[in-house]
C-alpha positions in Angstrom: 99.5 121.7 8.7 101.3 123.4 11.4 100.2 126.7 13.0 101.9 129.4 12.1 104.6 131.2 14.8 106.0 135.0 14.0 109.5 136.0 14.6 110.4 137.1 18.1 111.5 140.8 16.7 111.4 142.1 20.0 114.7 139.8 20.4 116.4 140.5 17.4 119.2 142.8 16.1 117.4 145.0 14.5 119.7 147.0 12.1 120.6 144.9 9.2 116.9 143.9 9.3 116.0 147.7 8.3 118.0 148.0 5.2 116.2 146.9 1.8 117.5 143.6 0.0 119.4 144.1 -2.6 116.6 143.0 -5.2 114.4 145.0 -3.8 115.9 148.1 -5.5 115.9 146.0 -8.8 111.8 145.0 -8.7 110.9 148.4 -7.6 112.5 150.0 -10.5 111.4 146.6 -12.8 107.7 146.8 -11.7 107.5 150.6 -12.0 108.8 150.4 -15.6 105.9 147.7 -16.4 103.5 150.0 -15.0 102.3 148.0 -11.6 101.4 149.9 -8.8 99.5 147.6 -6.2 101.9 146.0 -4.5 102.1 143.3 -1.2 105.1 143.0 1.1 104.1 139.8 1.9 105.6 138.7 5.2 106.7 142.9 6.1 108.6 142.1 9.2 109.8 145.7 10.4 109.0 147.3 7.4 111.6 147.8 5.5 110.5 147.0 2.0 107.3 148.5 2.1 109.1 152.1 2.8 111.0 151.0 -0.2 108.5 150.5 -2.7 106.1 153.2 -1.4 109.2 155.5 -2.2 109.0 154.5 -5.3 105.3 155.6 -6.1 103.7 152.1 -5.1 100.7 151.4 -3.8 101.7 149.4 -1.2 99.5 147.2 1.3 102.0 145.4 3.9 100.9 142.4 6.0 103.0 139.9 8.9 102.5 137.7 11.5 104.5 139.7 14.1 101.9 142.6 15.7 105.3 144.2 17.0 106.5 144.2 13.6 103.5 145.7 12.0 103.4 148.1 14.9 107.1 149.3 14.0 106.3 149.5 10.4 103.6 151.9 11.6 105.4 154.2 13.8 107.9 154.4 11.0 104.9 155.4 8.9 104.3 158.2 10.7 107.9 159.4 11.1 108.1 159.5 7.5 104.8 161.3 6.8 103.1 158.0 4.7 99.9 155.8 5.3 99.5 152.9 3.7 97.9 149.6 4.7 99.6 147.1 7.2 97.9 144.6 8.8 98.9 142.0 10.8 97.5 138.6 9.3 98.2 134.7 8.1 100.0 134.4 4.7 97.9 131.1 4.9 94.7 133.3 4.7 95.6 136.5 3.4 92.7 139.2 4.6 92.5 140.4 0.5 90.2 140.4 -1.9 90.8 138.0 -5.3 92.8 139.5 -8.2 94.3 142.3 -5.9 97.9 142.8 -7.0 100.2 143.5 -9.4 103.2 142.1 -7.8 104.1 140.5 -4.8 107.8 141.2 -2.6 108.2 138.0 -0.6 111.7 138.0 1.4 112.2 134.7 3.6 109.0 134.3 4.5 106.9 131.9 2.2 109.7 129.5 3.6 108.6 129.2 7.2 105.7 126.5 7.5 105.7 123.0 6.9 105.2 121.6 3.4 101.4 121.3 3.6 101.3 125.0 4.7 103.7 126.3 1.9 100.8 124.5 -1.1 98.2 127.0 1.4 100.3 130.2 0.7 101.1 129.9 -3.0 97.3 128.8 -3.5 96.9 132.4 -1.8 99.0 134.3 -3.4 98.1 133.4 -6.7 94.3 133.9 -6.0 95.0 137.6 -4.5 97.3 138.2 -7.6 95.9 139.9 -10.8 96.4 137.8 -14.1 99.7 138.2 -14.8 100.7 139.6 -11.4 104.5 139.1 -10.2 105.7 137.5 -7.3 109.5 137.3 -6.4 110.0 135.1 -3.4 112.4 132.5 -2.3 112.5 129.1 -0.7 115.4 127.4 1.1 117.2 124.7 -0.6 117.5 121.0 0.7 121.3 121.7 -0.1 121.7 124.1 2.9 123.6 123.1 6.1 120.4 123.9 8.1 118.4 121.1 6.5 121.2 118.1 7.7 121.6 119.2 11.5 120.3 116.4 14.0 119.7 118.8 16.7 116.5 120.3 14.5 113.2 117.7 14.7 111.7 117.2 11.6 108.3 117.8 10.5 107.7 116.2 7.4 110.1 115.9 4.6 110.9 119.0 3.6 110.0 121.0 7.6 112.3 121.2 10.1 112.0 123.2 13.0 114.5 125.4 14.5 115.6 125.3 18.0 116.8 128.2 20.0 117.5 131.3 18.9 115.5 134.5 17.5 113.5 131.7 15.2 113.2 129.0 18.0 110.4 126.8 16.9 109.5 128.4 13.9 109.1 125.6 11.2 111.6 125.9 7.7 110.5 124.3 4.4 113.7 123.1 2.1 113.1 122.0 -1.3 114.8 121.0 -4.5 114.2 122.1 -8.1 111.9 119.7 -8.4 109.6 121.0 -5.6 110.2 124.7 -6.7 109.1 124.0 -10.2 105.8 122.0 -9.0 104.7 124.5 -6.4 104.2 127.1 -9.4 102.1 124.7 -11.9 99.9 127.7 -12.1 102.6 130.6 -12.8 105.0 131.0 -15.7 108.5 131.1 -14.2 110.8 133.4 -15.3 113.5 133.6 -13.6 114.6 130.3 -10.9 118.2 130.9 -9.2 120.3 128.6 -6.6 122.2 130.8 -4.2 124.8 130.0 -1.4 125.0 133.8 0.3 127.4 134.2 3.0 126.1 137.1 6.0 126.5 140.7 4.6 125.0 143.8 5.9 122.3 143.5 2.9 121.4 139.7 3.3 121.2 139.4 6.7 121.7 135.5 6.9 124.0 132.7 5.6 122.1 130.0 3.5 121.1 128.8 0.1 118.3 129.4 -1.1 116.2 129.3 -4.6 114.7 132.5 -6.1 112.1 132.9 -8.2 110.6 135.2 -9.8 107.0 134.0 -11.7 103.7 135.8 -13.2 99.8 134.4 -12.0 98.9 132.5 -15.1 94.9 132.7 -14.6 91.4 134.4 -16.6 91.3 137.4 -16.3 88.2 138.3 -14.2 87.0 141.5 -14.0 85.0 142.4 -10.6 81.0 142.2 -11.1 78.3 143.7 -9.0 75.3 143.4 -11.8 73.6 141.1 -8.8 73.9 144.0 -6.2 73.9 147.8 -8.3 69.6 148.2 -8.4 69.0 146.4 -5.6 66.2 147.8 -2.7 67.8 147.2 0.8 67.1 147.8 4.6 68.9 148.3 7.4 70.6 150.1 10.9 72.5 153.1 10.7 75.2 152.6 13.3 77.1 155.3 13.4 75.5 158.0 11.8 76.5 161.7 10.9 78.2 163.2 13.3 79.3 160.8 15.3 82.9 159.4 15.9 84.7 156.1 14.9 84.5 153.7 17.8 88.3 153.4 18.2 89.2 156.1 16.4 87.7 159.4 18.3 89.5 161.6 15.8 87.4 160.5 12.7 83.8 161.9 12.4 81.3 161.0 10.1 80.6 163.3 7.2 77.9 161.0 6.0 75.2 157.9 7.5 77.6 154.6 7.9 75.7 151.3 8.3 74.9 148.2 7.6 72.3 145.9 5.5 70.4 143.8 7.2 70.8 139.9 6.8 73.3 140.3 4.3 77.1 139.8 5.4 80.3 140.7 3.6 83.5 138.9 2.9 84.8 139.9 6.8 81.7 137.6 8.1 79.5 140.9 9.4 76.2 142.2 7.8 77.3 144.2 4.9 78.5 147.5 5.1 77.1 150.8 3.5 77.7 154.4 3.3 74.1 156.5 3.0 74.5 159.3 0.7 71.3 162.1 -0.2 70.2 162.6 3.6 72.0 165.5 5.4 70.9 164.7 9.1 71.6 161.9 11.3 69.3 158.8 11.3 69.0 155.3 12.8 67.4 153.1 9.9 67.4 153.2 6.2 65.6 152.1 2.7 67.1 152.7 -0.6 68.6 151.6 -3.7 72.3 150.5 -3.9 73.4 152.7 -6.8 77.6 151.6 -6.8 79.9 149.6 -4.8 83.2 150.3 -3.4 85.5 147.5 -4.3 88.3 147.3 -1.6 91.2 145.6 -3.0 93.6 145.0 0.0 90.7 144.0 2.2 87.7 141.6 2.0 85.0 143.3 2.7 83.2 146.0 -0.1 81.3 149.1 0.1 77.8 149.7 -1.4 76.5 152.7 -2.0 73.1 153.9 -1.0 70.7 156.8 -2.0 67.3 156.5 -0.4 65.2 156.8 -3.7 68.0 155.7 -6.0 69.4 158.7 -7.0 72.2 159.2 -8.6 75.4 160.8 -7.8 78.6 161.6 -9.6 81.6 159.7 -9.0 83.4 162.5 -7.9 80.8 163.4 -5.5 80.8 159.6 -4.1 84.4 159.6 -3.5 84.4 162.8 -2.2 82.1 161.9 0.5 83.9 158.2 1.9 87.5 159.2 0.9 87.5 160.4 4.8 87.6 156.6 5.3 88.7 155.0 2.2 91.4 156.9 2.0 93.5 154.6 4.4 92.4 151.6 2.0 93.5 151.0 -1.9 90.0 150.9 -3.5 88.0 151.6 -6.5 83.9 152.3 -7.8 82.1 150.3 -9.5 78.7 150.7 -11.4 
C-alpha cells in the first residue's frame, strides 16, 4: 500500500476549486429531506463543500490530507461566522469513532491511492458510517485517457501515478464496473453512473469517472457503556479549574479536566474525564463515573465523574463541558 501524498494547494488555481459541485446542491437538499444531519466531507480540500452543507443545517465534520487546505477551510470558517470540525487526517484511518455518520460527500478523493489503499478507505468509511448511512463518491474509470499514457509509471493494475503538475506523484486508481460493484459488497448501491465530463467552471477537470451513490448495509449497533457508567476510578487532575487550555490561552476551565489512571482511550492517552460536584481546584481525584460523553467525529470519549457518585441532570452536565464540547459533534450516555 502506498503512502498517501496531499495536493500541492499552495500551487493550484484556486477559484474553480471554491465553487460546490454540482451534486452537491442535489445531496444537501436529498439528505436533509431524509432527515441526516452528521455529515463528512471526506477528502475537504479548501473547503468548499463543507460551507455548503453546513449552509444547509448539517452537522458537518470535514477532514483532508492537505494541513494548508484545512487551514483555509478554517480561516473561511471564521470569515463566515461558523465552527465546525476539520481536521487534517488519513482517509486510510479516519480519526472517528464507529457508526458516526449519516452520509458521506466524497469528491475525487477516494480515487487517489493505489488499489490496496482504496479496499483500506471503503473498509473506513463504512465502519464510521451509521447503518444505513450514505456515501456519494466517485472513482476514475479505466476508460479515461489518463489511465493509457506511457509517460505515467504504474503501480499496480489499476494505480498509476501522475507526473508533473499540481498532482505530481500522487497515485490514481481506475477501475471498471466490475471493480466498482466489488468494492461495495457491503453497501446497497443505488445509483452507479459512467461519466465523460469535459472542464467547466463547476467540474473542475476533464475525465470519466463512475459515480456512485450507496447506503452502509451493517447491524445496527447502538453505543454501550454498561462496562464503564458505576465504575470507581482514580486519577490526576491536569488542568484543573481555573486554569487555561495549553494551546488555547483563551479557554479556561469552568470545571476539574483530567485523566484516569492506567486506562487509555481510543486516541492512545490515559482516558479523559471532566470532574463535576467540586467547586475549587484540585490535583487528584476518586469517584464514580456517572455518564459518558460519546464523541462522534473523534475517537476518544468523555466520562463523567462525581466524587461520591452523585447524580447530575443532563442539562447540568452539558451545561458544564459544552465550553469544550461545543467544538465537537457529541452526545450523553447513561
Amino acid at each position: 500500500m502506498v503512502d498517501s501524498k496531499e495536493w500541492d494547494w499552495k500551487n493550484i488555481q484556486r477559484e474553480t476549486w471554491l465553487k460546490p459541485s454540482e451534486e452537491s446542491f442535489y445531496y444537501a437538499e436529498k439528505w436533509h429531506g431524509e432527515g441526516r444531519t452528521r455529515l463528512l466531507d471526506l477528502g475537504c480540500g479548501l473547503g468548499r463543500h463543507s460551507i455548503l452543507f453546513d449552509s444547509r443545517g448539517f452537522k458537518v465534520t470535514a477532514i483532508d490530507l492537505s494541513e494548508y487546505g484545512v487551514n483555509h477551510l478554517r480561516e473561511w470558517q471564521k470569515k463566515n461566522g461558523v465552527n465546525f470540525r476539520a481536521v487534517v487526517g488519513d482517509m486510510k484511518k479516519l480519526p472517528f469513532a464507529d457508526n458516526s455518520f449519516d452520509c458521506i460527500y466524497s469528491y475525487h478523493v477516494i480515487t487517489h491511492s493505489d488499489t490496496e489503499g482504496v479496499k483500506q478507505i471503503m473498509s473506513e468509511i463504512h465502519r464510521v458510517l451509521k447503518p444505513g448511512g450514505e456515501i456519494y463518491f466517485d472513482l476514475l474509470s479505466k476508460a479515461a485517457w489518463h489511465f493509457r499514457q506511457p509517460e505515467f509509471p504504474h503501480i499496480d493494475e489499476n494505480t498509476i501515478r501522475f507526473v508533473g503538475g499540481p498532482e505530481d506523484g500522487i497515485p490514481h486508481f481506475f477501475a471498471d464496473e466490475a471493480m466498482v460493484r466489488e468494492l461495495l459488497k457491503d453497501f446497497s448501491l443505488n445509483v452507479l453512473r459512467h461519466v465523460e465530463t469535459l472542464k467547466t467552471p463547476l467540474y473542475n477537470a476533464a475525465g470519466t469517472h463512475w459515480f456512485a451513490e450507496a447506503d452502509c448495509v451493517k447491524p445496527e449497533v447502538k453505543p454501550d457503556f454498561s462496562d464503564v457508567i458505576g465504575r470507581t476510578v482514580s486519577g490526576k487532575i491536569d488542568r484543573p479549574l481555573g486554569s487555561s487550555h495549553p494551546r488555547i490561552p483563551e479557554m479556561i476551565y469552568p470545571v476539574n479536566y483530567g485523566y484516569v489512571d492506567g486506562v487509555f482511550a481510543g486516541d492512545g492517552a490515559e482516558q479523559d474525564i471532566y470532574l463535576l460536584g467540586v467547586n475549587e481546584p484540585c490535583e487528584t481525584f476518586t469517584g464514580k463515573v456517572i455518564a459518558v460523553w460519546h464523541r462522534y467525529n473523534d475517537v476518544e470519549d468523555k466520562w463523567i465523574v462525581t466524587p461520591d457518585g452523585a447524580d447530575i441532570p443532563d442539562a447540568e452536565i452539558e451545561k458544564a463541558i459544552a465550553f469544550q464540547e461545543q467544538f465537537f459533534d457529541g452526545e450523553l450516555f447513561r
